[in-house]
VMD Tcl script that draws the C-alpha trace (Angstrom):
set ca {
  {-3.31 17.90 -5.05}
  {0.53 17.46 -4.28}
  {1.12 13.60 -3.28}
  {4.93 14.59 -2.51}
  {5.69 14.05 1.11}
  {2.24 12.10 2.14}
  {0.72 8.72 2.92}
  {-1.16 7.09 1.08}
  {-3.55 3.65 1.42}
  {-3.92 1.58 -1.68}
  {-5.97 -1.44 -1.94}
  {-5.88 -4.40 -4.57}
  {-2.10 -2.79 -4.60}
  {-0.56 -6.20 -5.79}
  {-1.99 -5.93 -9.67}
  {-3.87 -4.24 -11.69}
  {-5.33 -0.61 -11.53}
  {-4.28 -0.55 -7.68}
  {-0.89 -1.20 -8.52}
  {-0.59 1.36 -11.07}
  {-2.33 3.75 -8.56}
  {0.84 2.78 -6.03}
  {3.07 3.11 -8.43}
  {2.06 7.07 -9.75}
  {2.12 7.81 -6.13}
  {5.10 6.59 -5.62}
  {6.72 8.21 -8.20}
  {4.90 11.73 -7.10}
  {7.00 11.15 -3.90}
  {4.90 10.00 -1.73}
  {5.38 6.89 1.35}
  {2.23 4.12 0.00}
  {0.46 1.49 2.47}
  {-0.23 -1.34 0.11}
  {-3.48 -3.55 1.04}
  {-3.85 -6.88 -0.93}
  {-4.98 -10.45 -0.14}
  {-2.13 -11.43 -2.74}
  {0.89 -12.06 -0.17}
  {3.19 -12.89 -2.70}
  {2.48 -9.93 -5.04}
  {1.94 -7.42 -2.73}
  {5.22 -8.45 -1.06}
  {6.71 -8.41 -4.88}
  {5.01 -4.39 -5.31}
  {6.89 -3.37 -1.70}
  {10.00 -5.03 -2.08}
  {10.25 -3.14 -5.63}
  {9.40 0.35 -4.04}
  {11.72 -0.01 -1.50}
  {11.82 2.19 1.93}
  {8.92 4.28 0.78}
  {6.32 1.60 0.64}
  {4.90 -0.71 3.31}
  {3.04 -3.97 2.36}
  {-0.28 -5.44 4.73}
  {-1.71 -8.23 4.12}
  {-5.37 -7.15 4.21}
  {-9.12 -8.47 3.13}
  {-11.01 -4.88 2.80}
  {-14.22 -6.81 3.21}
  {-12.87 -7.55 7.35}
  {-13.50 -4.60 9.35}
  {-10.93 -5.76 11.51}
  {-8.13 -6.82 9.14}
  {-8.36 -2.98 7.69}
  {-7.90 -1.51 11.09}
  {-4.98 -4.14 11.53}
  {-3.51 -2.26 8.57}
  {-4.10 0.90 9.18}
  {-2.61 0.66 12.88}
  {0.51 -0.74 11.18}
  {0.47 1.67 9.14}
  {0.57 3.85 11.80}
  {3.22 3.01 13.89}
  {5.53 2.78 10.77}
}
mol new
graphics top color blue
foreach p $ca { graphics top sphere $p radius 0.5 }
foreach p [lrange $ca 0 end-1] q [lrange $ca 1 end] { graphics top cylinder $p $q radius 0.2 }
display resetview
């Protein structure tokens, strides 16, 4: 799989193994949604990525807050 040139959804993007899973993306070229309930280090992940990553503050266990994010995502 090439990554270059696609979107990709992350979750738990703020630390950890979903961070590191933004980051390699990132690096492969591609645009990364970043989900996390940590505001402050998911905002700290985005704002290092730049242009090519967007960060949502999202619970994945609320049906609703993922849609939230993935309709932001989409109009991005």
């Amino acid at each position: 799989m090439n990554p270059s040139n696609k979107v990709a959804i992350v979750t738990g993007a703020a630390s950890g193994l979903g961070r590191a899973v933004a980051e390699a993306l990132l690096a492969a070229g591609s645009r990364v949604v970043l989900f996390d309930r940590d505001a402050v280090g998911g905002a700290r992940v985005a704002a290092a990525a730049g242009e090519a990553a967007l960060f949502v503050p999202v619970d994945v266990t609320s049906e609703d807050q993922v849609q939230s994010g993935i309709d932001q995502a989409l109009t991005r």
